[in-house]
N, C-alpha and C positions, 0 to 999 in steps of 0.2 A: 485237442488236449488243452484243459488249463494250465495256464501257468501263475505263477506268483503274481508276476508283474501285473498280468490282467486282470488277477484278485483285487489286487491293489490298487489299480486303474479306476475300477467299477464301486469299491467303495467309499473311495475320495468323493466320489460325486453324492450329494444328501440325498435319500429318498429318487433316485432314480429312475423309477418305474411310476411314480405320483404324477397326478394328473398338473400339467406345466404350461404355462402360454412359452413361446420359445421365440426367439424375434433375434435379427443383426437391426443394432439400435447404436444412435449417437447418446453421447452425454445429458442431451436437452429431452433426450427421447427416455434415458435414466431418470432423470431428475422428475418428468411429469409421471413416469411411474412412482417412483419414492412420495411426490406429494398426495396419492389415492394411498397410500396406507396410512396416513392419520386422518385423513380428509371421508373415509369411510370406515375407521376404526378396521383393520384389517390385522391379521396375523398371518406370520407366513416367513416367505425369505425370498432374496432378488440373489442369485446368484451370475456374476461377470465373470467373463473366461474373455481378458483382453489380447491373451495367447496362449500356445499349448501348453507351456510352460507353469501359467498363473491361473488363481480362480480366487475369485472376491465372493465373499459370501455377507449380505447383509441380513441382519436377523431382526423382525417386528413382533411386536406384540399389542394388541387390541389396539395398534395405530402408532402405539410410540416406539421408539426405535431401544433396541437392546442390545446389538452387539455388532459391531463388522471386524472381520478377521481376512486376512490375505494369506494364501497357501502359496509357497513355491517351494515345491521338493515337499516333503515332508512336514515338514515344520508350518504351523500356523503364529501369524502376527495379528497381535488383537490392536484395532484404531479406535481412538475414543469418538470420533463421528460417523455420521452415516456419508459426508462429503469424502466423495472420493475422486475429485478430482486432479488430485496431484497423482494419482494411481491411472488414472486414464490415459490408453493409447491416443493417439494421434488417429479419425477417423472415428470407426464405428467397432465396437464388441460385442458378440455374443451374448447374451441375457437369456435367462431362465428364471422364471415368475412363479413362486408357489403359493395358494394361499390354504394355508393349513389350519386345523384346531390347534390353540394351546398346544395342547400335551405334546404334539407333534414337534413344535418350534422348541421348548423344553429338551425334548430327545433329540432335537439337531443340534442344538448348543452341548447337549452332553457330548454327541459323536464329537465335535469340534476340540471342544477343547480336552479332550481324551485321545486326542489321536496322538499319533497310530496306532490301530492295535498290536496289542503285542504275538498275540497267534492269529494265522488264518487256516482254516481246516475246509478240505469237499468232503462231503460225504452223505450219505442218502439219508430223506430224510426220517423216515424208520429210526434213524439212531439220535435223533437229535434230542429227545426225553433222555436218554440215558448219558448225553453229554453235557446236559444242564444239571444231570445230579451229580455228577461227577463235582462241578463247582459247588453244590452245597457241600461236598462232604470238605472240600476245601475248605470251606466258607470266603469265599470268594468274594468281592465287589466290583461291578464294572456293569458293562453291557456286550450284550451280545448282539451283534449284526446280522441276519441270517438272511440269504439272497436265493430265490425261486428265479428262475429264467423270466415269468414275469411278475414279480411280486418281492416284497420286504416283508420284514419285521424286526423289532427292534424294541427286545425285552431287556430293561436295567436288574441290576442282580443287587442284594447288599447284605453280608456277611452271608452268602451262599442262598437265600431266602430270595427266587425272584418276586418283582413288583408288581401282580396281575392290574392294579390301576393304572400304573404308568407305562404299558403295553402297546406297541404302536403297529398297526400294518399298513401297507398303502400297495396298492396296483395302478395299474392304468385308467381304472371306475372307479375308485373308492380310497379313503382312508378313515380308517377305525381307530378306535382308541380305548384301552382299559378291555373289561371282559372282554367284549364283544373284540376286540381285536388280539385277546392272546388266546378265544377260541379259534381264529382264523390261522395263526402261526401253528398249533398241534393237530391241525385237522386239515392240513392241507395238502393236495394228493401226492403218494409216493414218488420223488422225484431227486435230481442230485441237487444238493443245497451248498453254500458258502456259508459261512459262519466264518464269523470277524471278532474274537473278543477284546477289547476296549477293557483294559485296569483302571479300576474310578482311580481320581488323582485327590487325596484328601483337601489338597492345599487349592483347589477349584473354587469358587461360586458356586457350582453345578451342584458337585458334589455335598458340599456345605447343605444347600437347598435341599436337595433330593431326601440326604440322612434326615433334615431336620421334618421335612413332610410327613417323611415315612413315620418317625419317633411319633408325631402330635396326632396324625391318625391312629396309629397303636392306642397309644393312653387312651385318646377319645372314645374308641368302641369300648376299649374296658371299660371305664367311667359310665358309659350308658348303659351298658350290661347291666353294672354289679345293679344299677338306680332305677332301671327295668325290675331286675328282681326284690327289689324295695320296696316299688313305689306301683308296678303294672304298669302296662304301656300305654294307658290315657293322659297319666302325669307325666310320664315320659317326653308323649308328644307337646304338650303344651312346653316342655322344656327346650324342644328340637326347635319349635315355633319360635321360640326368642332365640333362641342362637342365629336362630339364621335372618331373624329379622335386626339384630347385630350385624351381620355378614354384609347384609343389603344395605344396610344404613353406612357401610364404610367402603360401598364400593370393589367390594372382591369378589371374587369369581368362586365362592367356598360356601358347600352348601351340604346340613345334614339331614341323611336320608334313612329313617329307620335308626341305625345305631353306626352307622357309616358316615366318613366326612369325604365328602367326593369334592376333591383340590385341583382345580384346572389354572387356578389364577398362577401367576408369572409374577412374580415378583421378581423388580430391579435392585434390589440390596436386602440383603442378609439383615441388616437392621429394620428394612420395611416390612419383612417376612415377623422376623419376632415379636414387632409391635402389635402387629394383627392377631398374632399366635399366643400374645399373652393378655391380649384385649378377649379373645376367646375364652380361654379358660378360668379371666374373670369372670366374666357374666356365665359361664356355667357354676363356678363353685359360689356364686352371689344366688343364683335360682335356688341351686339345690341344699344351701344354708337355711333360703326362707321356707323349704319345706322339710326339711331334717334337722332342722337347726347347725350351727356350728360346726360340734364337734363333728358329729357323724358324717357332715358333708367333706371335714377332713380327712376321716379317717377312709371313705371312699375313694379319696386324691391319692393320699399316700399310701395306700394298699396297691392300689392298682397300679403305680409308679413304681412301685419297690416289686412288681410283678416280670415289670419288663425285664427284657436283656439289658446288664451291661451297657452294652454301647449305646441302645435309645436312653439310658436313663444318663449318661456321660453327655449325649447331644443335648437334651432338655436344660441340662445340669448347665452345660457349658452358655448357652441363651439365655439364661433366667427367663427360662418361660413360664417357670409359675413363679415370679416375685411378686404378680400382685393378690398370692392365696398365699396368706400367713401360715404357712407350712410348717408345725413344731410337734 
């Protein structure tokens, strides 16, 4: 029989069934792991269990370090270093090593700092399409946890609308990301499942993040849409080619593909996020000025903007993501 407590037990733990180096290690033995994730550009997470009680979780991205959090009970404590030596036992602790894709360390930082979920539900998974719409009709935001005996997955939700990009699975062999891995959460054989949902916390990072990605994707595909059917997809591409040769030129991880912006990059502040996000939509509405002139490239912006929901155009709103497209 499950019970709660074990529900609860097995989703504290991140991605638990992902493939892990697992070691009892000293602090010296800590620290030359910590120095291979910048020293190889790595992403991922070191998670310490100095006792049954405690779990340290330190979170990397492309080598540099983004967050450590200490769990006792429930509750998570955010540390502004990755030095955790005033946290260390006397001897040697438990370690677990993951190195993960982006999106992955992303969706761990969300589980973190969203925790704990507010409902945990079993139930087989046949029903688990019908429990996710359930949260649209809500319109819900958070993430869902969903746990196979051996295998995750972990799809963010936002105003009831899940995020097939931001889709995570992992097993013992693999970890996916985006389609490819929220075909593996709906297609995975009849079995009894865990589901954890997680309520986004507006007042997060994560969250902040996640709504603003989602929003600048949305506009983005519109924008290339409508200038697809303007301009035909030759012009189009030459447009794709400077945005993303923009992208490359500043170092992120944001790359468009056809009329899709496929966003892996991590961004460490809400203000590094928007600077790139409104460096983007410069040099698009600067391209698509010099081949529709002005106005019309305006009237693309603000068509397609004024298209959106509410809430993405309140998040754009809120970022002045397009301050530098003279929007009138």
């Amino acid at each position: 029989m499950i019970t709660h407590d074990t529900i609860q037990a097995n989703m504290n733990r991140i991605f638990s069934h992902a493939p892990a180096e697992t070691e009892i290690g000293s602090l010296a033995y800590l620290q030359a792991v910590q120095r291979a994730f910048p020293e190889d550009g790595l992403s991922g997470l070191i998670e310490i269990t100095p006792d049954p009680t405690t779990r340290i979780d330190i979170l990397y991205a492309d080598g540099a370090h983004l967050a450590t959090y200490q769990q006792a009970g429930p509750a998570y404590t955010e540390f502004a270093s990755a030095d955790v030596r005033s946290l260390w036992p006397s001897g040697e602790a438990d370690l677990r090593i993951l190195r993960l894709p982006r999106p992955a360390v992303f969706a761990a930082h969300m589980l973190i700092e969203w925790h704990p979920p507010v409902q945990t539900v079993v139930l087989q998974s046949s029903a688990l399409q019908r429990w996710i719409d359930e949260l649209g009709k809500d319109r819900a935001s958070g993430l869902v946890a969903i746990e196979w005996p051996e295998a995750e997955g972990v799809l963010p939700i936002i105003n009831g609308v899940p995020l097939v990009a931001e889709s995570i699975f992992t097993s013992s062999t693999e970890t996916q990301v985006g389609s490819a891995a929220h075909r593996l959460i709906f297609n995975q054989a009849a079995h009894t499942i865990t589901l954890a949902l997680y309520k986004a916390r507006p007042e997060t990072a994560t969250f902040q993040m996640l709504a603003l990605r989602q929003s600048v994707q949305d506009l983005t595909r519109g924008i290339l849409s409508r200038y697809t059917q303007l301009v035909g997809r030759g012009l189009t591409s030459a447009l794709v080619s400077d945005l993303n040769h923009v992208m490359r030129h500043n170092a992120v991880q944001i790359q468009v593909v056809g009329e899709l912006l496929n966003n892996t990059h991590i961004f460490h502040s809400l203000d590094d996020a928007s600077a790139i996000y409104r460096l983007l939509f410069r040099a698009l509405y600067e391209h698509t000025a010099n081949v529709l002139g002005t106005g019309l490239a305006h009237t693309i912006i603000t068509d397609t903007l004024s298209g959106l929901n509410l809430f993405n155009q309140n998040v754009m709103d809120q970022h002045s993501i397009l301050s530098g497209v003279a929007l009138r």
